[in-house]
NUKOLMAR-105113 format. One record per residue (C-alpha): x, y, z; residue in three letters; residue number from 0. Coordinates in steps of 0.05 Angstrom, whole numbers. Example, Ala and Ser with C-alpha at 12.3 -4.5 7.8 and 13.67 -1.06 7.14 Angstrom:
2
<rec <246; -90; 156>; ALA; 0>
<rec <273; -21; 143>; SER; 1>
// end
This chain:
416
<rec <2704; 2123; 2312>; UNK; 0>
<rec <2651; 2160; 2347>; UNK; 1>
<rec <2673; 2219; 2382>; UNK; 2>
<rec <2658; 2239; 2449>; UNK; 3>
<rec <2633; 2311; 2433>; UNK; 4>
<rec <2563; 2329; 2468>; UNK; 5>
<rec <2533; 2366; 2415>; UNK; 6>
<rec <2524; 2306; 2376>; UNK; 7>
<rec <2495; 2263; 2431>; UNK; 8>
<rec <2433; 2295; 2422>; UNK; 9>
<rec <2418; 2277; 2359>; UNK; 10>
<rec <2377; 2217; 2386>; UNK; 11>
<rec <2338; 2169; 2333>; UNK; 12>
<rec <2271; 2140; 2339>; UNK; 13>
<rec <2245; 2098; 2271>; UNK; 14>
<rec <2173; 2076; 2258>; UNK; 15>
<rec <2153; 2029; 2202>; UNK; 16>
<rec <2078; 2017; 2169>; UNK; 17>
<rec <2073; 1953; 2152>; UNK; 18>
<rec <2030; 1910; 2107>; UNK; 19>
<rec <1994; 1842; 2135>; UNK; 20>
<rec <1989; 1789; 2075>; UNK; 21>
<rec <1943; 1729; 2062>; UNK; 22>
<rec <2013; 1684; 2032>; UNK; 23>
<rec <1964; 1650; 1989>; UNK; 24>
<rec <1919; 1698; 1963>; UNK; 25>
<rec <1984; 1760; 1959>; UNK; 26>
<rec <1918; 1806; 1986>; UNK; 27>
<rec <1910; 1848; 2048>; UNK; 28>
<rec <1880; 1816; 2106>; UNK; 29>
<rec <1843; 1864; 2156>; UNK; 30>
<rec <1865; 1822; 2214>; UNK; 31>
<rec <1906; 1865; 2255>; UNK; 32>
<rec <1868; 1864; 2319>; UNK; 33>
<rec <1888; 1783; 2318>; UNK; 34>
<rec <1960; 1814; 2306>; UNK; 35>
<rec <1968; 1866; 2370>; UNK; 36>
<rec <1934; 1825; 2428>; UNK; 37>
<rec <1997; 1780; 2427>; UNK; 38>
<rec <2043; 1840; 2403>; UNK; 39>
<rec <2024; 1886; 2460>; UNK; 40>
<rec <2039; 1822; 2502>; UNK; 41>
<rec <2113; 1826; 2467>; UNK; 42>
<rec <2126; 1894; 2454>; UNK; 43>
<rec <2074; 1934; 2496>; UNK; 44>
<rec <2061; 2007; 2462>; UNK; 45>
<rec <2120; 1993; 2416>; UNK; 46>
<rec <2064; 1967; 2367>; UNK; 47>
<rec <1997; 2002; 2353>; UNK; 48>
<rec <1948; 2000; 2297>; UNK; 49>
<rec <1937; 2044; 2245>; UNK; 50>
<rec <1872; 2071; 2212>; UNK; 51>
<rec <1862; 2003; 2161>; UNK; 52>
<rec <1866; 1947; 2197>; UNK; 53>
<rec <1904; 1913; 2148>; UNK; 54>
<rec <1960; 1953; 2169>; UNK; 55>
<rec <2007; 1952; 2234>; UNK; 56>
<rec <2054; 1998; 2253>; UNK; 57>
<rec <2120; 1986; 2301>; UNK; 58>
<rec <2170; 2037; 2329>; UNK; 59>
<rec <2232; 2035; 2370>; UNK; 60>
<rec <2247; 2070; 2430>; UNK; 61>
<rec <2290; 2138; 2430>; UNK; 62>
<rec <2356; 2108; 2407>; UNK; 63>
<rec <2428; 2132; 2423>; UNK; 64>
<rec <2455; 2120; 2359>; UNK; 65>
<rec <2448; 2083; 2296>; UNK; 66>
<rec <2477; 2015; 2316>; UNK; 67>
<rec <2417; 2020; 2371>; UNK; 68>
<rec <2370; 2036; 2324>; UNK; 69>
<rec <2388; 1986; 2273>; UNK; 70>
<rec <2383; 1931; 2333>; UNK; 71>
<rec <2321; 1956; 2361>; UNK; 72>
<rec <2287; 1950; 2291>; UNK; 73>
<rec <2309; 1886; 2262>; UNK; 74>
<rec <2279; 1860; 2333>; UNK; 75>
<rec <2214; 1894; 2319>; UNK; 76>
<rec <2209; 1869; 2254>; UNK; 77>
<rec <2233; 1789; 2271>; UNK; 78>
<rec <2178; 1793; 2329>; UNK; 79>
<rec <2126; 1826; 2286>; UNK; 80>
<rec <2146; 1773; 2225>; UNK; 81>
<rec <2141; 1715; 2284>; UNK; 82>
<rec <2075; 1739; 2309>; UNK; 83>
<rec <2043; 1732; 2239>; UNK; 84>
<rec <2065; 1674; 2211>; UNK; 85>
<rec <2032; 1643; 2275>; UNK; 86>
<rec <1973; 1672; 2243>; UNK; 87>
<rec <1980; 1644; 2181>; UNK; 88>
<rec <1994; 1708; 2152>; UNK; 89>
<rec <2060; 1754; 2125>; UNK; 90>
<rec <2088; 1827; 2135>; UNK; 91>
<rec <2109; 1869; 2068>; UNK; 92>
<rec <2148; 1936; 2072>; UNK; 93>
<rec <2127; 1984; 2018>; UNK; 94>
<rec <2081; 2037; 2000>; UNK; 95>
<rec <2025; 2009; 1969>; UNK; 96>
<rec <2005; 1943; 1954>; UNK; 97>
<rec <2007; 1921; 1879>; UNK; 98>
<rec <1944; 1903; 1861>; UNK; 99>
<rec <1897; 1903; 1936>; UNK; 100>
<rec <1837; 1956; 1926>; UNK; 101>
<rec <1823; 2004; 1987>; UNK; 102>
<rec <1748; 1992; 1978>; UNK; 103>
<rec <1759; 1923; 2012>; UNK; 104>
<rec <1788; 1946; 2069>; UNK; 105>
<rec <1758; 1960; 2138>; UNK; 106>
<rec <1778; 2010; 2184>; UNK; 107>
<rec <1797; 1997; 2260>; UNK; 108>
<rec <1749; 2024; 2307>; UNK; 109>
<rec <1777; 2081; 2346>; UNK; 110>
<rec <1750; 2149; 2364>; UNK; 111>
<rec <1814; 2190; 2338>; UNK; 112>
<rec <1810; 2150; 2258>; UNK; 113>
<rec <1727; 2153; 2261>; UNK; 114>
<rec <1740; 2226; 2266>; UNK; 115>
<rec <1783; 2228; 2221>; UNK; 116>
<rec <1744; 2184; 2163>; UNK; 117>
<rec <1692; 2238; 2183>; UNK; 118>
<rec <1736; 2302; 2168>; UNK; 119>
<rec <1769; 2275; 2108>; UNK; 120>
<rec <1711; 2226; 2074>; UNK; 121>
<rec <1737; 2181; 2020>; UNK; 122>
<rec <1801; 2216; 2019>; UNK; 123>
<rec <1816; 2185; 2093>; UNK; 124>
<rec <1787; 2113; 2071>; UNK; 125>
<rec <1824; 2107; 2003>; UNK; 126>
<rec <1900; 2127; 2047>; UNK; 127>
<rec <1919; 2055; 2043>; UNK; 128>
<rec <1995; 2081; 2035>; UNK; 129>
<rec <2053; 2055; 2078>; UNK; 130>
<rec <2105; 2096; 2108>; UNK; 131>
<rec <2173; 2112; 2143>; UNK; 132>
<rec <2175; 2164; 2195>; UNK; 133>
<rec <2243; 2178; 2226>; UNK; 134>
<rec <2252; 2218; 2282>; UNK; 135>
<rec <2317; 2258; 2304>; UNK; 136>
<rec <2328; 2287; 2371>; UNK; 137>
<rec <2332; 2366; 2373>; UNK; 138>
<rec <2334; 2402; 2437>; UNK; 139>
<rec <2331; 2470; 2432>; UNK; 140>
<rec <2255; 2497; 2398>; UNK; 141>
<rec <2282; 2546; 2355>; UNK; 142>
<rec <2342; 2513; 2320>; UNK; 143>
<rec <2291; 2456; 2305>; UNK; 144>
<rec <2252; 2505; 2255>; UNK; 145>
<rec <2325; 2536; 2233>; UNK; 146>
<rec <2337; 2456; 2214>; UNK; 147>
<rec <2270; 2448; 2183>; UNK; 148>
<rec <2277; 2507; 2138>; UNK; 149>
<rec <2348; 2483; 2112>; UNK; 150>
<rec <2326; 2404; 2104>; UNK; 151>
<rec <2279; 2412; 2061>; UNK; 152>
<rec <2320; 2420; 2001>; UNK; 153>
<rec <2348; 2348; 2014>; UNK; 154>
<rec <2287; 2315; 2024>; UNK; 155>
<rec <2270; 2295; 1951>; UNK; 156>
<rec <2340; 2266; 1948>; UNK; 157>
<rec <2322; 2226; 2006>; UNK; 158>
<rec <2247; 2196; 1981>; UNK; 159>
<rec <2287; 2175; 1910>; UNK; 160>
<rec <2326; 2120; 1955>; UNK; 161>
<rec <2266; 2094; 1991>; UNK; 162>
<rec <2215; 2094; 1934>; UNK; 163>
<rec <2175; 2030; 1936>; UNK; 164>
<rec <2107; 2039; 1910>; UNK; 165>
<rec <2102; 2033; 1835>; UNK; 166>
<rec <2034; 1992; 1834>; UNK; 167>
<rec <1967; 2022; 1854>; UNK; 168>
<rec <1902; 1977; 1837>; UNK; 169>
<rec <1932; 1931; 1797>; UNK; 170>
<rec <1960; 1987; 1752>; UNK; 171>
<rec <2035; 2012; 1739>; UNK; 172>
<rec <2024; 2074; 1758>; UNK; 173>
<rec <2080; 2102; 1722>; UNK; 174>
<rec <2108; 2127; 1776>; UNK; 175>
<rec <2167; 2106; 1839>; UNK; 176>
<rec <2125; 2136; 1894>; UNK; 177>
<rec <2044; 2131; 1884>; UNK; 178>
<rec <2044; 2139; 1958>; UNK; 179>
<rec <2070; 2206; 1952>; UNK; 180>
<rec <2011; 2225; 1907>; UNK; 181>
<rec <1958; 2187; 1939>; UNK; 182>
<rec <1982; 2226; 2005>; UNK; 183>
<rec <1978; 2298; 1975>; UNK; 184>
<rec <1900; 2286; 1981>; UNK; 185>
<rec <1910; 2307; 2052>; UNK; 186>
<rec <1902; 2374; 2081>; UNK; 187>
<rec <1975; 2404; 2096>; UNK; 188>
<rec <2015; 2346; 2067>; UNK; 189>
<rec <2077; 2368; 2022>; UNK; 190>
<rec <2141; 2404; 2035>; UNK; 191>
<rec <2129; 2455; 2090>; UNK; 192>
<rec <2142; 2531; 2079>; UNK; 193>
<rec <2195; 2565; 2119>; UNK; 194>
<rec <2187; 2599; 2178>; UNK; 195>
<rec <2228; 2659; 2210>; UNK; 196>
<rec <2228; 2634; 2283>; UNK; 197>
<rec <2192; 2588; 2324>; UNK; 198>
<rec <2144; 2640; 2355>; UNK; 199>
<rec <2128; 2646; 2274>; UNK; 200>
<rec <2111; 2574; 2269>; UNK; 201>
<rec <2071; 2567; 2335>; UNK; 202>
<rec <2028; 2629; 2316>; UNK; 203>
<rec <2009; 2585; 2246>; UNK; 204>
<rec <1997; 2523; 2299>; UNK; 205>
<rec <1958; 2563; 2345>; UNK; 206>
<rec <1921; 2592; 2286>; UNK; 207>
<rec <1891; 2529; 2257>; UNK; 208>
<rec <1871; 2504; 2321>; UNK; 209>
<rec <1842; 2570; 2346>; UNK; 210>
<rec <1795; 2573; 2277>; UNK; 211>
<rec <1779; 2501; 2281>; UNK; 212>
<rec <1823; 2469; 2232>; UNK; 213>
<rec <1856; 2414; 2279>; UNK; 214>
<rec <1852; 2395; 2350>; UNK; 215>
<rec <1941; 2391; 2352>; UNK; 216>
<rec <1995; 2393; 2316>; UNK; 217>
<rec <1996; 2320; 2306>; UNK; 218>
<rec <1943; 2342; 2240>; UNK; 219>
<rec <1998; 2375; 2218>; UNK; 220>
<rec <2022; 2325; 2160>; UNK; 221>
<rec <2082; 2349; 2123>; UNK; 222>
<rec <2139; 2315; 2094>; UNK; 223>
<rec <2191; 2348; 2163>; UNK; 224>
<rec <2157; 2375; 2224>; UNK; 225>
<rec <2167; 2397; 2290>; UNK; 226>
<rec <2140; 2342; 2332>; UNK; 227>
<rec <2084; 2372; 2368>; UNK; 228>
<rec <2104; 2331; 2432>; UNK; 229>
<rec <2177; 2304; 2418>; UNK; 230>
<rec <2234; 2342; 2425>; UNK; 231>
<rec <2242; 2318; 2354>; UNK; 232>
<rec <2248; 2335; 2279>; UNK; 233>
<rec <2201; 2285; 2244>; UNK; 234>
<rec <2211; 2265; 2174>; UNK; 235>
<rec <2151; 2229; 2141>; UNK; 236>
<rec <2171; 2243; 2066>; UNK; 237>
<rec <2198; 2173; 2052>; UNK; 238>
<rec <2160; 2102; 2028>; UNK; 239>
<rec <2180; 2046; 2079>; UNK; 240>
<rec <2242; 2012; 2044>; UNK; 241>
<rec <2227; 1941; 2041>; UNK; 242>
<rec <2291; 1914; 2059>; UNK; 243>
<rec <2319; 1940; 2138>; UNK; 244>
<rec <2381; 1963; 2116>; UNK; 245>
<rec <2353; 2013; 2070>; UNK; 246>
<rec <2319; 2040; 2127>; UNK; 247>
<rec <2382; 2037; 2168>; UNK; 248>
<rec <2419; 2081; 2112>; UNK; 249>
<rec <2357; 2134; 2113>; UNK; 250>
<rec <2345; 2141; 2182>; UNK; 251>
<rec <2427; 2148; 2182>; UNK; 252>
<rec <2423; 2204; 2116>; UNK; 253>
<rec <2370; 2240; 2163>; UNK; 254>
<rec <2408; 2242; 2224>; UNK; 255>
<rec <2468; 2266; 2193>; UNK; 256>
<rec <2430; 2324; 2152>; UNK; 257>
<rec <2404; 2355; 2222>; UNK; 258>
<rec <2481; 2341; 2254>; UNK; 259>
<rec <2508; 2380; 2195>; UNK; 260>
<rec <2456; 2435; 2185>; UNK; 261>
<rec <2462; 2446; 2260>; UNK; 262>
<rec <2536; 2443; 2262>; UNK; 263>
<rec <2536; 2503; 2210>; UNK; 264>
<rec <2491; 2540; 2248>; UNK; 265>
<rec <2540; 2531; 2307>; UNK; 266>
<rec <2589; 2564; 2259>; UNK; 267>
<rec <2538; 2618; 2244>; UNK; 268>
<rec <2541; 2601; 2182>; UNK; 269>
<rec <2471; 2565; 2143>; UNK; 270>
<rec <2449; 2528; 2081>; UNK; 271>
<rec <2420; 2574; 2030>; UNK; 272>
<rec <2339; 2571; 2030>; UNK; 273>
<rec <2305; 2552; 1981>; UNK; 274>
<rec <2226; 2556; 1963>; UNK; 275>
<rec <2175; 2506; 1969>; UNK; 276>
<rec <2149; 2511; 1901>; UNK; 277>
<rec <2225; 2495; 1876>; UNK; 278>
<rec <2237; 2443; 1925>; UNK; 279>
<rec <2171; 2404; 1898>; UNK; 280>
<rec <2208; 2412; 1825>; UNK; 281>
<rec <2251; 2359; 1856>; UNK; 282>
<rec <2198; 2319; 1896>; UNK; 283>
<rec <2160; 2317; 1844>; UNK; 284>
<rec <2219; 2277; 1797>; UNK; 285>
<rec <2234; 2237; 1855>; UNK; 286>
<rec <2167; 2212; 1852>; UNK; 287>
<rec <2166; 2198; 1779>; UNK; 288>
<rec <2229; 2175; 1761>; UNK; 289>
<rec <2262; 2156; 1837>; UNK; 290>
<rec <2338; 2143; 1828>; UNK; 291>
<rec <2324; 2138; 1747>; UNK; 292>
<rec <2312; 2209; 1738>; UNK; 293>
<rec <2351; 2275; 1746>; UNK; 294>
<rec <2340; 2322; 1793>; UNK; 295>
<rec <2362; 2403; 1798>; UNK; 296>
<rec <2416; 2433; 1829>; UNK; 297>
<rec <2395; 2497; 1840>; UNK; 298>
<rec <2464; 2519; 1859>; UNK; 299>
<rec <2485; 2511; 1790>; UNK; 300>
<rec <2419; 2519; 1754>; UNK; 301>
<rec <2421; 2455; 1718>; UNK; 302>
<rec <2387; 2380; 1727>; UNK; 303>
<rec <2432; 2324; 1738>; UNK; 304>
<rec <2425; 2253; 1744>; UNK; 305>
<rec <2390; 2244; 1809>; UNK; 306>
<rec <2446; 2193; 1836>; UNK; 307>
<rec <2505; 2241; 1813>; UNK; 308>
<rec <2472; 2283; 1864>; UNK; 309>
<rec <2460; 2241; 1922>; UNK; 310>
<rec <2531; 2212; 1915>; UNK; 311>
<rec <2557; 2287; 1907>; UNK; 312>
<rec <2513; 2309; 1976>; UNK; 313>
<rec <2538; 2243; 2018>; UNK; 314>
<rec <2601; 2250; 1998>; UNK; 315>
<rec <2618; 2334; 2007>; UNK; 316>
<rec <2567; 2353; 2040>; UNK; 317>
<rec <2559; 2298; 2098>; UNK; 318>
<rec <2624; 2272; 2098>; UNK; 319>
<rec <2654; 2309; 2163>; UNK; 320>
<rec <2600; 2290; 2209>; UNK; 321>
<rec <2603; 2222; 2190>; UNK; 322>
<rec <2647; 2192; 2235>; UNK; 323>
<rec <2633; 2246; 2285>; UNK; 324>
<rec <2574; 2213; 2285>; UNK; 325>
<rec <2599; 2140; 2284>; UNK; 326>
<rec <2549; 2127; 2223>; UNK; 327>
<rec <2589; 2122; 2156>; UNK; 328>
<rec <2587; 2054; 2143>; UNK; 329>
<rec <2504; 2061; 2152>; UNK; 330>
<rec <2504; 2127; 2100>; UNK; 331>
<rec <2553; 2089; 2055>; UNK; 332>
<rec <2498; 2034; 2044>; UNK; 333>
<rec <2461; 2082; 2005>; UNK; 334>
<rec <2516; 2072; 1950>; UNK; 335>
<rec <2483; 2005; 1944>; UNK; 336>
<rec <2413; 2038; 1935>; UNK; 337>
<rec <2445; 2071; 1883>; UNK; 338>
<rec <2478; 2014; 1849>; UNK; 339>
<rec <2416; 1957; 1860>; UNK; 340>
<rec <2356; 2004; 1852>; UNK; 341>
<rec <2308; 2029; 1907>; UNK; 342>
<rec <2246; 1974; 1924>; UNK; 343>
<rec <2206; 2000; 1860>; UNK; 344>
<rec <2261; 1987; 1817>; UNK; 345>
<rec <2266; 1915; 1838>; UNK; 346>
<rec <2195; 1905; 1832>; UNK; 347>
<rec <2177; 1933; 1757>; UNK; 348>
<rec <2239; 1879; 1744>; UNK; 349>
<rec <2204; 1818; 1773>; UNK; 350>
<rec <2140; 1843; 1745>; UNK; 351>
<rec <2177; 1854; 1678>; UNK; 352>
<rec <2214; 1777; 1681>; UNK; 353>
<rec <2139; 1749; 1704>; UNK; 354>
<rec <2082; 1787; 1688>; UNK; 355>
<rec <2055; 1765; 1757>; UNK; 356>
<rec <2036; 1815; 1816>; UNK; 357>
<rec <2031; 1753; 1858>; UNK; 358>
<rec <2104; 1742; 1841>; UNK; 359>
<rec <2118; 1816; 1864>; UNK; 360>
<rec <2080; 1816; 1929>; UNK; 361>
<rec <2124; 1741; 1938>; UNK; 362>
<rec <2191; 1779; 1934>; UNK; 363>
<rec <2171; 1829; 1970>; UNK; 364>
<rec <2155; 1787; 2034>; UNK; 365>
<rec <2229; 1760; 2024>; UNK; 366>
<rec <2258; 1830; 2025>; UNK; 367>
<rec <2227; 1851; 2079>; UNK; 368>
<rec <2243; 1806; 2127>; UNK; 369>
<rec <2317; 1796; 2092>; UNK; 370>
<rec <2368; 1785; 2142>; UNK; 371>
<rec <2309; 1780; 2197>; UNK; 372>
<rec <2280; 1710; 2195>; UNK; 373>
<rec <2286; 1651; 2149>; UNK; 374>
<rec <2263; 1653; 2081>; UNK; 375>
<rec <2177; 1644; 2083>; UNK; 376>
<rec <2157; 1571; 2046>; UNK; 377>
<rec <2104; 1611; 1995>; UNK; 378>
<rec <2044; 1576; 1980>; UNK; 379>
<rec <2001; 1589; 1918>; UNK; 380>
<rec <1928; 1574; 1925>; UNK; 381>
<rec <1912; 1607; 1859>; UNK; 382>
<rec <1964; 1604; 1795>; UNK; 383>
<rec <1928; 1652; 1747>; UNK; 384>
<rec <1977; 1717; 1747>; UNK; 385>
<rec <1947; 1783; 1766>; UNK; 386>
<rec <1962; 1827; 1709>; UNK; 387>
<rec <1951; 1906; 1708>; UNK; 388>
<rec <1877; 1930; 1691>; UNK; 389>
<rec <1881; 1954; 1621>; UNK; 390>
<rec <1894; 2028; 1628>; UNK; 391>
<rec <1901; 2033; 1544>; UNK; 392>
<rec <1916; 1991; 1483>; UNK; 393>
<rec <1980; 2018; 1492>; UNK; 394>
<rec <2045; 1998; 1517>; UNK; 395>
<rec <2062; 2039; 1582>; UNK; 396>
<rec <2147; 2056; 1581>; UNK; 397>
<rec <2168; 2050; 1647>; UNK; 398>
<rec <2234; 2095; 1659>; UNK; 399>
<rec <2302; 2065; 1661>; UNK; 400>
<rec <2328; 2036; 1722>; UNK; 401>
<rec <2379; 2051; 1768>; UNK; 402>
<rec <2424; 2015; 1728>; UNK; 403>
<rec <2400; 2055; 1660>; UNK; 404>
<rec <2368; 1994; 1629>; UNK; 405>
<rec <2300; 2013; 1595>; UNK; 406>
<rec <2246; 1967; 1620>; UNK; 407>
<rec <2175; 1964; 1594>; UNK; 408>
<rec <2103; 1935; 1611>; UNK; 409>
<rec <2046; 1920; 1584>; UNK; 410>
<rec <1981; 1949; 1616>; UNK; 411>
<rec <1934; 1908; 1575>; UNK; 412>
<rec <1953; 1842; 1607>; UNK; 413>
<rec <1899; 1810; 1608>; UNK; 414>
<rec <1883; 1734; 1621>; UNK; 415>
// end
């Protein structure tokens, strides 16, 4: 039951999703999304905006009261989006990268702000075909929002572990849960952020960079949490979009009730210890080889542990008495299921393992993503050879165990 205490009711949510738009019969990125938004903005109005490759569109709600909101507000987006391209002739997919589409075939939308960037950045901005989740949570007062901030970041590689979706870059296993993460880091000032002592501190480094040239506004400012430059808002971008919408329910949820918590302790005047960036990316960097498979460290106790013993352990003790403060427990809870069933990249290294067919991959992934949003998609195969990985070596490639613990492996060499 949801209390009525005020200092929770500003923890507002606001959820955007990057989405992928599929040719059903070919399984590749289409670069149609300007065919996509003159009907969307019809429907949804600024709710739906392009992105820098046009064979990706992005949705977000509006400024939510609470989860249940959210949740409704993005299952619509999604249906309408899902509606809107099937008139097309065309499907969405949720996750971070595609399996097997190459970046050189894309085009990019015409628009000042991405031409500039393409220009700043070079290849690095035209090979970013990466899709993402960015959650924000509604802080009001400046300086607690960088007292969150510092104290967050040592949950945020639990976080990306239950939202990893992008196994598959090129064709290739790429051996890891989260390519996106790594094809990201390309970016100037991507990563976990640094701490800061105040806000005055942080807005002399934003200040800084703009004064010398470096960006125009904080929106350049790319790191896993940030300050929104314009939001009253804490902004996490860490995560790949879950493919399924209640695994995005359960993160926006996780995220919301870290700043609740973190905030409630500072009420107390009491904190989460800090911890630095270089140990924090320890853990980031397992989550994004190994996802819920792996261990990650507790640097309370100095030791790694398996990475779901942890999440459970942090949900559980550490969230558990804001939680129905916060009217969201049944939302966090879901994230037992992550835990149980595997994150998106664990569900599609099995389908690739059962068929050795990317085009089977990219086929359950349309189902996921729009699962309990519109009726199963009739597939249509115009083309039955599989698409197997580009040989990488002679070798056999061992992908880590599952969520489950089962060891699964793949050949890279599969070629027709």
């Amino acid at each position: 039951m949801r209390t009525d205490s005020s200092q929770f009711e500003q923890f507002t949510l606001g959820i955007e999703e990057e989405f992928q738009i599929i040719d059903p019969n070919t399984r590749e990125l289409r670069s149609h999304v300007s065919e996509v938004l003159e009907e969307g903005r019809m429907l949804l109005g600024e709710q739906v905006k392009p992105e820098m490759i046009q064979s990706m569109i992005e949705v977000g709600t509006g400024i939510c009261m609470d989860i249940k909101e959210a949740r409704t507000d993005i299952t619509n987006l999604r249906s309408i989006l899902s509606t809107i391209v099937r008139k097309k002739g065309l499907e969405i997919v949720a996750a971070g990268t595609h399996p097997f589409s190459d970046w050189q075939d894309q085009k990019i939308f015409e628009n000042a702000r991405y031409e500039m960037i393409v220009e700043e950045n070079q290849m690095i901005a035209r090979s970013l075909l990466t899709f993402g989740l960015h959650v924000h949570v509604g802080v009001t007062d400046p300086e607690r929002r960088i007292q969150i901030m510092n104290a967050i970041r040592y949950f945020l590689p639990h976080v990306l572990a239950l939202s990893t979706s992008s196994p598959f870059w090129l064709g290739v296993h790429s051996g890891l849960k989260s390519y996106r993460s790594e094809v990201f880091t390309r970016f100037p000032r991507t990563g976990i952020p640094d701490h800061f002592e105040s806000r005055s501190a942080f807005d002399h480094y934003v200040k800084l960079l703009i004064d010398t040239g470096c960006i125009d506004n904080g929106k350049k400012i790319y790191w896993d949490v940030r300050p929104h430059p314009f939001f009253p808002t804490l902004e996490f971008r860490i995560c790949d979009i879950p493919t399924r919408v209640d695994d995005t329910i359960a993160i926006a949820a996780l995220f919301q009730a870290l700043v609740a918590k973190l905030n409630k302790l500072l009420d107390q005047n009491l904190t989460f210890r800090l911890h630095h960036k270089m140990l924090i990316e320890e853990n980031k960097w397992r989550a994004v080889r190994y996802g819920l498979g792996g261990k990650l460290i507790d640097f309370g106790r100095e030791t790694e542990m398996p990475a779901a013993d942890l999440i459970r352990e942090f949900i559980e003790w550490f969230l558990g008495d804001v939680l129905d403060e916060l009217g969201t427990r049944k939302e966090v809870e879901y994230a037992f299921k992550i835990l149980k069933e595997g994150s998106s990249a664990d569900r599609q290294l099995e389908v690739y393992r059962r068929t050795g067919d990317l085009r089977a991959v990219v086929d359950q992934l349309i189902l996921e993503t729009e699962e309990g949003v519109l009726p199963a998609p009739a597939l249509l195969r115009t083309d039955e050879r599989p698409v197997g990985f580009r040989p990488v070596s002679e070798m056999e490639v061992p992908i880590p165990a599952g969520a489950n613990g089962e060891a699964i492996r793949i050949a890279t060499d599969a070629r027709d």
